[in-house]
C-alpha positions, 0 to 999 in steps of 0.5 A: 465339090462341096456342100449345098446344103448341110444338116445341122441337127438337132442331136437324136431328132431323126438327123440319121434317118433324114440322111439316108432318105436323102442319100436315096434321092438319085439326085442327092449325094451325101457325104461319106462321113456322116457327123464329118464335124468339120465346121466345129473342129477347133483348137486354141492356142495350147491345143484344145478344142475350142468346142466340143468334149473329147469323151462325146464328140469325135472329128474325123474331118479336120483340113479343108482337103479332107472335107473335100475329099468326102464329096469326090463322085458327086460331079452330076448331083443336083444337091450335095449334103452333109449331116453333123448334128453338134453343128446346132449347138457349137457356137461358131460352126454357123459363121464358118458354114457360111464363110465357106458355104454362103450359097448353103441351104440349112436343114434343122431337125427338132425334137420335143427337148425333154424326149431329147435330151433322155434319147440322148442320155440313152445314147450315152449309156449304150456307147459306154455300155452302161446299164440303165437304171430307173430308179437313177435315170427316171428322176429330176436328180438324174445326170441328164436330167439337171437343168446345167447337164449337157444334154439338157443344155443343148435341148435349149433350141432358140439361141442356137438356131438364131444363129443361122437365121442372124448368119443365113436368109431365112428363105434358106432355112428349113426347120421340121419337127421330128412330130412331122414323120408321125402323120405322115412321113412321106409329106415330112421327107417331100417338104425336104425335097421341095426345099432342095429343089428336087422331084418330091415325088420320089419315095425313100425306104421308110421300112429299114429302121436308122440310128435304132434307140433304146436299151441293147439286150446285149450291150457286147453285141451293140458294142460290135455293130458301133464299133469302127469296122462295122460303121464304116462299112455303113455307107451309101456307097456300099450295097444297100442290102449289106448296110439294112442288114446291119441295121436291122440286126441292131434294132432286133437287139434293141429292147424299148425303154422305159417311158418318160413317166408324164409328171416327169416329163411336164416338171423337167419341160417347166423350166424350158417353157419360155425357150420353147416359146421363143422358138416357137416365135422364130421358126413360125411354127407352133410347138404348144404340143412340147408344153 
């Protein structure tokens, strides 16, 4: 068994949450590794990744077999998926998707890249339990926020979205925003649904929180609940009790951070302009809202 259809990103723009809403589909099966990374991993000649930065990015699936292994029980579903955000930006997961997937449909998740990119950072410091600083992380001279920093870069939609519209029809494409859920997160996760061809009528738990971002009260306690042990035991196959749980237990420790103060936000969205703008072209859908 393998994938119909795969979640390709972007990073820390409602990709965990899109995962779990699908793993509730009775007809959706999920993969038992999300951000398996498959389609990414890569070594060249000498032995390093082709891409990705071993300090960020982890591949717990590297043969064909382990891929395969991940959908064992999905004999029966109507859609069979997988989430990896880094497949958006990793230049050559596109081409092998298809390669070995070319039935596959592509579901993209965006976020406003600014408010992105500084989720992202805010991820960073949690996994290496670093404490925020404002007077650090709250200016344009901040790691993050540099136009050649990681995370800015990968905030740059438009080339690597083209390369699923250059690589797949257009018709198996499907791009939402993550401003979609503010309205109406019901009608967001329906759309997702119709795409795949299943019964939109069903309604997931929106009330369980997924992927909880901010900063941790207590850097020791969100260090346990992302350790192996602990994410491992958070899959769909396990008791959906014991897996809410755990996450509850790591948004009640999370403390809301900071907001991007507006006249940061607006200089560091200034340089994107023209990408958003593009973006905007090739997906159909205006995005004057990021602006």
């Amino acid at each position: 068994m393998l994938p119909t259809f795969i979640i390709v990103g972007a990073a820390k723009a409602g990709t965990t949450a899109l995962y779990w809403y699908l793993a509730e589909h009775p007809a959706v099966f999920m993969s038992r590794v999300k951000e398996a990374n498959y389609f990414a991993y890569g070594l060249d000649g000498e032995g390093r990744l082709l891409y990705g930065d071993p300090d960020v990015h982890r591949f717990p699936v590297k043969s064909l077999a382990a891929y395969e292994g991940l959908f064992a029980g999905a004999a029966g579903a109507t859609a069979i998926g997988e989430a990896s955000p880094i497949y958006l930006e990793c230049p050559q997961a596109a081409g092998r998707i298809r390669e070995l997937l070319p039935a596959a449909r592509i579901i993209c998740s965006l976020r406003q890249p600014v408010e992105r990119a500084y989720s992202d950072y805010l991820m960073y410091l949690r996994r290496r339990g670093r404490r925020f600083d404002s007077a650090r992380d709250l200016t344009t001279s901040a790691e993050w926020a540099r136009p050649d920093s990681r995370w800015m870069q990968v905030s740059r939609y438009h080339d690597q979205l083209a390369r699923y519209y250059e690589t797949f029809p257009r018709e198996r494409i499907h791009v939402l925003l993550i401003d979609d859920f503010k309205p109406s997160p019901v009608r967001a996760v329906q759309e997702v649904y119709r795409f795949l061809e299943l019964d939109p009528s069903f309604i997931p738990d929106f009330d369980t929180p997924h992927a909880p971002g901010g900063i941790p009260a207590s850097t020791l306690l969100e260090g346990f609940l992302t350790s192996g042990p602990i994410v491992s035991a958070v899959k769909p196959w396990v008791p959906v009790q014991a897996a809410n749980w755990i996450r509850r237990l790591r948004t009640r420790n999370m403390r809301k951070p900071p907001a991007l103060p507006p006249e940061l936000k607006r200089e560091l969205t200034a340089p994107l302009r023209q990408d958003i703008l593009r973006t905007s072209q090739l997906i159909g859908r205006s995005l004057e809202h990021w602006l």
